[in-house]
C-alpha positions as CSV (number, residue, x, y, z in Angstrom):
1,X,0.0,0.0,0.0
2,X,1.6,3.6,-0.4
3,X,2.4,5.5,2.6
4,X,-0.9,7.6,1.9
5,X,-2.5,4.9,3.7
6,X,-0.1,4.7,7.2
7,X,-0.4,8.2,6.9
8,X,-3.8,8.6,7.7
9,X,-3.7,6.0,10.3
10,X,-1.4,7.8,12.0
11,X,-2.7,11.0,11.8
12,X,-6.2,9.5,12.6
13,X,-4.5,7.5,15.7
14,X,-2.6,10.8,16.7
15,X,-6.1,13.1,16.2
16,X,-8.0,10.7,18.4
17,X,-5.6,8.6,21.1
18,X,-2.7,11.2,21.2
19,X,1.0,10.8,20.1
20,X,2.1,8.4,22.5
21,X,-0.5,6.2,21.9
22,X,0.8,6.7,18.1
23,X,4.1,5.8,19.7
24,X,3.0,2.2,21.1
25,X,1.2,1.4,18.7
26,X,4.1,2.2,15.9
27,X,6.4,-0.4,18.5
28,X,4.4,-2.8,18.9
29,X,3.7,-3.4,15.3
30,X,8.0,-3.2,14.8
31,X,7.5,-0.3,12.5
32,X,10.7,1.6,12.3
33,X,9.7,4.3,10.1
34,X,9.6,7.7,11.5
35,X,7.5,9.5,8.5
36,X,5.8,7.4,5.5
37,X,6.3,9.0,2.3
38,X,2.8,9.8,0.9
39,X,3.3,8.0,-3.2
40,X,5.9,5.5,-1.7
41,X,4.7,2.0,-2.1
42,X,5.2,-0.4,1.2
43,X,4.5,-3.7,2.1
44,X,1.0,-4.6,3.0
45,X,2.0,-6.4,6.3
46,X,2.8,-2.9,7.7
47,X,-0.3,-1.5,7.2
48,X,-2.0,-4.7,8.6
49,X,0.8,-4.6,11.7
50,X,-0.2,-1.5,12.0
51,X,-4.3,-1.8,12.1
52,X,-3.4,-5.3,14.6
53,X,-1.9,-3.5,17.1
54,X,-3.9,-0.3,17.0
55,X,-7.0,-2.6,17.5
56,X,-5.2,-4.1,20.7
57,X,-3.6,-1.0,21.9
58,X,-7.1,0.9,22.2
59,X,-8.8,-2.4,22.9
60,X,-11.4,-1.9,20.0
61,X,-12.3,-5.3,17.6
62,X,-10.2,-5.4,14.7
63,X,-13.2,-5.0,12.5
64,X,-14.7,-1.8,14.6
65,X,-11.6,0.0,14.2
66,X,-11.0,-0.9,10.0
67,X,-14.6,0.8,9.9
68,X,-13.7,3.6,11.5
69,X,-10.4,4.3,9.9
70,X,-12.6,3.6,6.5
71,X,-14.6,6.5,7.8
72,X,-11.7,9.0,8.3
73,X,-10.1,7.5,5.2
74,X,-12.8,9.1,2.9
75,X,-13.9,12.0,5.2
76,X,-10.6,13.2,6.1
77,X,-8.0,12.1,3.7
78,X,-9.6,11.3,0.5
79,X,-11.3,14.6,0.8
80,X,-7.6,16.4,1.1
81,X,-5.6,14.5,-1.5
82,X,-8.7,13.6,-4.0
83,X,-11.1,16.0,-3.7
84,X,-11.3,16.9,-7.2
85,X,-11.9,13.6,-8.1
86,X,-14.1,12.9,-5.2
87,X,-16.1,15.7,-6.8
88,X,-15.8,15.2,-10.6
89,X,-17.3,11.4,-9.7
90,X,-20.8,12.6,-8.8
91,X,-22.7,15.8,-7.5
92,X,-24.8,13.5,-5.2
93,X,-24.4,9.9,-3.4
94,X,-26.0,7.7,-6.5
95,X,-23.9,9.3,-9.2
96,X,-20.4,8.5,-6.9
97,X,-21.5,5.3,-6.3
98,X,-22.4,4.2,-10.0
99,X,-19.1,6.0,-10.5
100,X,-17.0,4.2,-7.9
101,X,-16.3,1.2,-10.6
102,X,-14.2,3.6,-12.3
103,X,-12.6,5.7,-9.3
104,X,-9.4,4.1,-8.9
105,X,-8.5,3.9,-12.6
106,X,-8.4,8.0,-12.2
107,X,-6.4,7.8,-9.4
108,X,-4.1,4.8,-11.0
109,X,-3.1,7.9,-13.2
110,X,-1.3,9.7,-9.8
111,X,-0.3,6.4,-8.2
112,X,0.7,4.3,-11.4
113,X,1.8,0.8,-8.7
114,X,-1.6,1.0,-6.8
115,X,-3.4,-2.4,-6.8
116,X,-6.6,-1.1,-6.0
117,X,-9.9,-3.0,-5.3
118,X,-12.4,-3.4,-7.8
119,X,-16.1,-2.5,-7.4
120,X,-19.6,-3.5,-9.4
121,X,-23.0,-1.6,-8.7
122,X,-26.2,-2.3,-9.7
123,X,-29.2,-0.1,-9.0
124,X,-32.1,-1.6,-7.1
125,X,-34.1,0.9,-6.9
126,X,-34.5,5.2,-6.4
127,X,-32.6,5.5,-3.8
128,X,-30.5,1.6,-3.5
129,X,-27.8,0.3,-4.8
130,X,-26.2,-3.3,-4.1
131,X,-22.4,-3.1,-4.3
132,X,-19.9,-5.6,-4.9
133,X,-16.7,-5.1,-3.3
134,X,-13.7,-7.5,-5.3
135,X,-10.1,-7.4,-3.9
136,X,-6.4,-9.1,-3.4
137,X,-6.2,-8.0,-0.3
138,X,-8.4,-10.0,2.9
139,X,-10.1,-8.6,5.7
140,X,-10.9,-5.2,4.6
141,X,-14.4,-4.9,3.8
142,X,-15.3,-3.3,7.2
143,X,-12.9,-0.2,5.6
144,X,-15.3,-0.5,2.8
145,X,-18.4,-0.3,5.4
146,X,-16.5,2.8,6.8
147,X,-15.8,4.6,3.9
148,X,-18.9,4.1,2.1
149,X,-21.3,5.1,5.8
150,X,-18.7,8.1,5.4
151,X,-19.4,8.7,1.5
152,X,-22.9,9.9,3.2
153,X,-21.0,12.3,4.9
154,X,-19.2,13.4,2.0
155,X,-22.9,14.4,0.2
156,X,-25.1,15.3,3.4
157,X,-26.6,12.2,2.7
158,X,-28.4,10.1,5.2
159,X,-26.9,6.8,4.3
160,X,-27.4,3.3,5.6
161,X,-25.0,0.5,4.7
162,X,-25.1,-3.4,5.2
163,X,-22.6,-5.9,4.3
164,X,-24.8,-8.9,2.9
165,X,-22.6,-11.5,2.1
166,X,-18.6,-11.8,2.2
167,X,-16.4,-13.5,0.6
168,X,-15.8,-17.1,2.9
169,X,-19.7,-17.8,1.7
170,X,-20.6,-19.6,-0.7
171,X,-17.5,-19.4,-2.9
172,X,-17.8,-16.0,-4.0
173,X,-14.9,-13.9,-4.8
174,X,-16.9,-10.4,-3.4
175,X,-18.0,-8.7,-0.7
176,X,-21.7,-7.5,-1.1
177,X,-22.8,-4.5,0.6
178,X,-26.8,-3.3,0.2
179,X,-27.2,0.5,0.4
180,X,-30.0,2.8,0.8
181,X,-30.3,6.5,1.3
182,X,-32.7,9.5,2.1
């Protein structure tokens, strides 16, 4: 993952726990690096080292804590570094989503060794999409749940989001997430 991604895990983790707690948790995980550089690619297992011993240090479950780093991922940092793009994807929560298929190959353009997740959306209705989240990378779909609860944020949107099914059932290679709005 590029350093964008420790990044805002620290400076979440700093914002909310304080820099010692920032300090711990960086130990714990054997993460030697004083600063990430932002479009420097690194090694997943730091980023999962990372989330692992932030989730013990401040005694949240592993899966509460990817939602709510998902949730400053796309109101905090995605808004700073992308919000152009953010913007240019949709004026409202339906357009982004039936955009969000074809986020990352803008942002491939910026960050050219990103191996990004992939995503399919199919309208169910007015106001509900089903989304399919597809990607290399295990036990991330409650970041997904954050960042898309926080894409309702994003467009003042009153958003409700439910993971359906995940990938260990049935054989499927996606995550599915239901999503409805007001």
């Amino acid at each position: 993952m590029y350093g964008l991604v420790n990044l805002s895990l620290q400076t979440m983790v700093i914002n909310k726990y304080g820099e010692d707690s920032w300090k711990l948790i960086k130990n714990a995980a054997e993460v030697e690096d004083e600063l990430f550089s932002r479009l420097t690619s690194y090694d997943d297992a730091i980023t999962y080292r990372l989330v692992g011993a932030a989730s013990k240090h401040l005694n949240i479950p592993t899966d509460e804590f990817l939602e709510l780093f998902g949730l400053h991922w796309i109101t905090v940092t995605a808004l700073q570094d992308y919000g152009g793009l953010i913007c240019a994807a949709g004026a409202n929560l339906r357009e982004f989503l039936l955009q969000l298929p074809h986020f990352h190959t803008r942002v491939t353009l910026f960050l050219p060794k990103l191996q990004p997740p992939e995503f399919s959306c199919r309208e169910l209705g007015e106001k509900e999409i089903e989304l399919k989240y597809f990607s290399r990378r295990a036990g991330l779909a409650p970041f997904v749940l954050g960042v898309l609860r926080g894409v309702g944020h994003v467009f003042k949107t009153k958003v409700t989001v439910a993971q359906t099914s995940s990938f260990s059932e049935s054989g499927q290679n996606y995550h599915k997430f239901h999503i409805t709005w007001s």
